[in-house]
N, C-alpha and C positions, 0 to 999 in steps of 0.2 A: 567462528562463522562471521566475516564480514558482511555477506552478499544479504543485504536486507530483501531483497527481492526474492532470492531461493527460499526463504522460510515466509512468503508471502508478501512481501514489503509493507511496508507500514502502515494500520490499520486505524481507524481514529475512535479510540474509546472515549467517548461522550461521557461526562461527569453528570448526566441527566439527575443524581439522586442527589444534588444540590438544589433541585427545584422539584424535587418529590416526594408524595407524601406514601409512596408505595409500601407493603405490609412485608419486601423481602428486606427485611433491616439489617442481617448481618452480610449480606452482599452490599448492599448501599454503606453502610460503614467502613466497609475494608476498604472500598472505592472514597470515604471520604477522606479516612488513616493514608491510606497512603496517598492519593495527591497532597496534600495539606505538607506532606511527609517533603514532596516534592520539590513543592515551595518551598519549602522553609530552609533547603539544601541548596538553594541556590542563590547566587552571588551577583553582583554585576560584572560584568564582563573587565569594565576598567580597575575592579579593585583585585583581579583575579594578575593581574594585569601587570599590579602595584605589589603586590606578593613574592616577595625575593625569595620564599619557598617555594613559590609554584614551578612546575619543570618548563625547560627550555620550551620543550617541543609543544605541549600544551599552549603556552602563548604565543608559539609561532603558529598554531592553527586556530586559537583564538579570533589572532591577527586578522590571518585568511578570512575566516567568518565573516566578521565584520564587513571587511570586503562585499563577501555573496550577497549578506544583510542588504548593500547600500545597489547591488546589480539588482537585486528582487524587486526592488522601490522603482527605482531610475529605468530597466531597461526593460522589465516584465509588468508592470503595473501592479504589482502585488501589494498587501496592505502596508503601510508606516505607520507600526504601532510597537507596542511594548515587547512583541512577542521577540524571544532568539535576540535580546539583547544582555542576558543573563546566561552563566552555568554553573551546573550542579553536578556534584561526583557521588552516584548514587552508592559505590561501591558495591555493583553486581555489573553482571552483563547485558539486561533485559529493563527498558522499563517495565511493563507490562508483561504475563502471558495471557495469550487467547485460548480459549475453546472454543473449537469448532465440531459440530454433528451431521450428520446424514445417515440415512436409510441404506441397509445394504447392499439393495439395486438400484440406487438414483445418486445422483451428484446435487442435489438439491439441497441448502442448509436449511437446518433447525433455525428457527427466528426467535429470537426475546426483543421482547418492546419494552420502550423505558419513554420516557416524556422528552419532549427535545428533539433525541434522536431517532423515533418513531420505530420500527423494528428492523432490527440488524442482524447479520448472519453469524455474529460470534458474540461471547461474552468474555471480557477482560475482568483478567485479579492483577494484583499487585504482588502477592505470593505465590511462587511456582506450586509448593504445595495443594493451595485453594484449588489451581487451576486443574491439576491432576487430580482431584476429588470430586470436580465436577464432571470432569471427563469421563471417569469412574461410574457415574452415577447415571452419564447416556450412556454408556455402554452396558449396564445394569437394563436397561429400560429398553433395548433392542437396537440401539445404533451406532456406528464406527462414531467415534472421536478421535483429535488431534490437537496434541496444546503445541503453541509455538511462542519463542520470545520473541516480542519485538523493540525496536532500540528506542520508538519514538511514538506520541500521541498526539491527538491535536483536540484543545479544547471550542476550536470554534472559533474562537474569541473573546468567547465566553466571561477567561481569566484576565483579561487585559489591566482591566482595574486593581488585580491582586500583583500586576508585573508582568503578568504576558506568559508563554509557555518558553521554558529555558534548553538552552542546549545542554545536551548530557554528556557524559561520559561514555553511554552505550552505544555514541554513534560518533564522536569528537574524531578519533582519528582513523575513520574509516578513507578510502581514496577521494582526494579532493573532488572530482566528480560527481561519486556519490556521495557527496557529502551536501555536495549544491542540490543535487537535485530531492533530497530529502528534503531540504530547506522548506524548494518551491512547491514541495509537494504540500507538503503542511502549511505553507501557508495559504495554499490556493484552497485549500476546507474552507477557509476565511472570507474570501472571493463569494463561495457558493458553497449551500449545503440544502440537498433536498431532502428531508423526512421520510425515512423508510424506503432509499432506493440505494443501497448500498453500491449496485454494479454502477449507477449512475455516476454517482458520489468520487469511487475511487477513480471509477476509468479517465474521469475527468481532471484529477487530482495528476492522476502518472500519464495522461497527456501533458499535461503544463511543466511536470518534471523532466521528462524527456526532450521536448522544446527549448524548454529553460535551459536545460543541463546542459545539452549540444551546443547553445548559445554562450556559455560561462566558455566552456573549455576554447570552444571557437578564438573570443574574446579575449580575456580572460586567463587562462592556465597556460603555463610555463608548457613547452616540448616536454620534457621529461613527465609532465606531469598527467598530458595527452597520450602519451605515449603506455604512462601506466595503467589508465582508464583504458585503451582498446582492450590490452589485455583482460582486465578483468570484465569488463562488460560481452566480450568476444563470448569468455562460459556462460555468463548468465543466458545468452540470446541463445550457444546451441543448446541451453538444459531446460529453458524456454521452450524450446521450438521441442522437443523429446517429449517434457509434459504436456505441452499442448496436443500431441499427435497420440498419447494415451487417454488423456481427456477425452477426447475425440470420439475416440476408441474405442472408450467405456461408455459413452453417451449414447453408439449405432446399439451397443447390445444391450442396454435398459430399456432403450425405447423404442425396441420389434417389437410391435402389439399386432404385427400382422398374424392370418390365420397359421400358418408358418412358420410361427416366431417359435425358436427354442423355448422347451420347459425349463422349469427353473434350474433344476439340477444342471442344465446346460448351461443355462445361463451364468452361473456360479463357475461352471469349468470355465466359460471364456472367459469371466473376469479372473482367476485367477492365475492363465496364463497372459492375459496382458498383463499383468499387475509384474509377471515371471519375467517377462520381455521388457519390460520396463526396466527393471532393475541388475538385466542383461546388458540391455544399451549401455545404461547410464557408468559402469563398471567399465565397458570399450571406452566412455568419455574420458575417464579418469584417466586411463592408459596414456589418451594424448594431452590430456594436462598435465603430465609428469608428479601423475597422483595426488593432487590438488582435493581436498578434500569436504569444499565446504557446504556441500550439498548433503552430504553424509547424513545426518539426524533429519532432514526432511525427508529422502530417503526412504531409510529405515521405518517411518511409520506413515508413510503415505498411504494414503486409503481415499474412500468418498468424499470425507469430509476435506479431506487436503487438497484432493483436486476441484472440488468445488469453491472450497475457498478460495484458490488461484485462482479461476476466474474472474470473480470480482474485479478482480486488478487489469485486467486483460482484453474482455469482450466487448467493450464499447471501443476502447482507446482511436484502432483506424477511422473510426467514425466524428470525433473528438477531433486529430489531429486532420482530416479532412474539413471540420467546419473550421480550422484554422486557419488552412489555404481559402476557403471561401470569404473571409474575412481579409482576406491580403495580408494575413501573417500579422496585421498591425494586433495588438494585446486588446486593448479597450473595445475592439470591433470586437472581438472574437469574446470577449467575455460578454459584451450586452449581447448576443448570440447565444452565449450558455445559457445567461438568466431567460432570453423569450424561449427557448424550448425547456427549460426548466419548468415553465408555466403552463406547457401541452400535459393530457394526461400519459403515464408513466406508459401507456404498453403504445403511444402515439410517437412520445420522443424515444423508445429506445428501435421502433421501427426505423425513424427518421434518420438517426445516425447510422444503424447499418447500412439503410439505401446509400450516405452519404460514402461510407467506405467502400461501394462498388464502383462510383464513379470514379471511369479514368479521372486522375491529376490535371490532367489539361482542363474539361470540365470544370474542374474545381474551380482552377482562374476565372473561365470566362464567367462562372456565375458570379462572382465578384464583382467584376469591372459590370458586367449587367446593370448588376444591384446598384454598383456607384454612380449610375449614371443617370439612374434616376431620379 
């Protein structure tokens, strides 16, 4: 599975139980074993570099790296520090997996709070096992769960003085494109991070990936290499666009509370014929992918929790890349933009963004040049 975005794209597990004195010890343990684990696997980039064992291809997207490294700085305003100057071969596929929870009429996530990162909609192990045991144990207690792996974390910045967070193996030679915009994702955590507002947090994250990314390739990436990106990002946006419209879908029939609204038993047939429909469509996609299959494990255990999750990544973003254009697209505008509405309270700025995403485009400019001119 390449498409970090079909299994939710990249989620930022906070090392908060390095500054906690919380009573759940053998979760904050696992999380301390395995980052530390993390570290200690990884290398500098130039010695990986200097390594007459290392494989060709490796240090040809090393090479690349470096490169996005030096665009993220220079062209995005993103941070110059430690971080993604190092790699490690974790030798799995996943840094991380998450669990995810929800109820079985709502797309709402179960939240765990940790210090730091205030409460969040999933909780990360380092062992797929852990992660399916915790899974196990919401769905013991009354509610869907969904573990997914993810290729990459982001400590904040937090690590910077231990070396920064490293590039891995779980994402090294994914398509250059995505590969940049993983980068920028992670590193715009670094930019901004507000406590306990996950949809905030991400959607702003995979605004500046998006931006970014289209920027790298624009600039940046070889024909061939633009060329491989449409492709693949082409599935992602129609399996996108299929989840979002069952998202959707399942959201009208949880939340009829009219006098009218189907009983539950109803309510349970229509989610389980959307769920039926869903996995109809998405089998027509494959057809025209020439059976392209990397949705597959998302798929198969999609439920509440999995389209709730996806959200996160999703529901602010127009809003986001409209306060973009409001900024005249310049970076440093548009980030001191995130941090003064970062400072509004949470149900004021995530108002503020969706009004932002209805504004026609044009709009967007003039409020710009308005602003500059004052």
């Amino acid at each position: 599975m390449m498409d970090r975005k079909g299994l939710m794209l990249v989620p930022c597990l906070l090392l908060a139980l390095l500054f906690s004195g919380c009573a759940d010890s053998r979760y904050y343990g696992q999380s301390v074993a395995g980052h530390l684990h993390l570290m200690q696997a990884a290398r500098p980039i130039d010695d990986w570099l200097a390594d007459a064992a290392a494989p060709v291809a490796l240090k040809q997207r090393l090479n690349r790296v470096q490169q996005m490294r030096r665009f993220a700085v220079t062209e995005l305003h993103l941070p110059d520090n430690a971080s993604y100057h190092r790699y490690a071969d974790l030798e799995r596929r996943h840094a991380v997996w998450n669990v995810v929870a929800a109820p079985e009429l709502s797309l709402t996530l179960k939240t765990w709070c940790f210090p730091v990162a205030g409460c969040v909609g999933y909780r990360g192990y380092f062992a797929e096992g852990d992660a399916q045991a915790e899974a196990q144990a919401q769905r013991a207690a009354g509610l869907e769960a969904s573990v997914y792996g993810v290729p990459a974390y982001s400590t904040l910045g937090w690590m910077n003085w231990l070396g920064g967070d490293p590039l891995l193996n779980t994402f090294i030679h994914y398509p250059e494109g995505e590969v940049a915009r993983l980068l920028f994702h992670e590193l715009s955590h670094q930019v901004l991070y507000v406590s306990g507002d996950t949809v905030f947090n991400e959607s702003f994250a995979t605004a500046v990936e998006r931006l970014g990314g289209a920027l790298w390739l624009t600039q940046q990436a070889s024909p061939q290499a633009r060329l491989a990106y449409v492709e693949f990002d082409a599935r992602r946006q129609q399996f996108r666009r299929l989840a979002r419209s069952t998202r959707e879908q399942l959201e009208t029939i949880y939340q009829d509370n009219s006098p009218l609204a189907p009983d539950l038993a109803t309510k349970r047939a229509m989610k389980a014929r959307a769920l039926q429909d869903f996995r109809a469509a998405y089998a027509e996609l494959k057809i025209h992918w020439g059976g392209y299959s990397g949705y597959d494990a998302w798929v198969a255990q999609a439920n509440n929790a999995a389209f709730g999750a996806q959200a996160a990544y999703d529901e602010l973003v127009p809003g986001f890349e409209a306060l973009f254009e409001r900024a005249g697209r310049q970076w440093p505008a548009f980030y001191d933009a995130v941090r003064q509405l970062a400072r509004r309270p949470k149900e004021e700025r995530t108002q503020h963004l969706k009004q932002l995403a209805a504004e026609p485009p044009g709009l967007q400019r003039v409020a710009f040049h308005e602003q500059s001119r004052r």
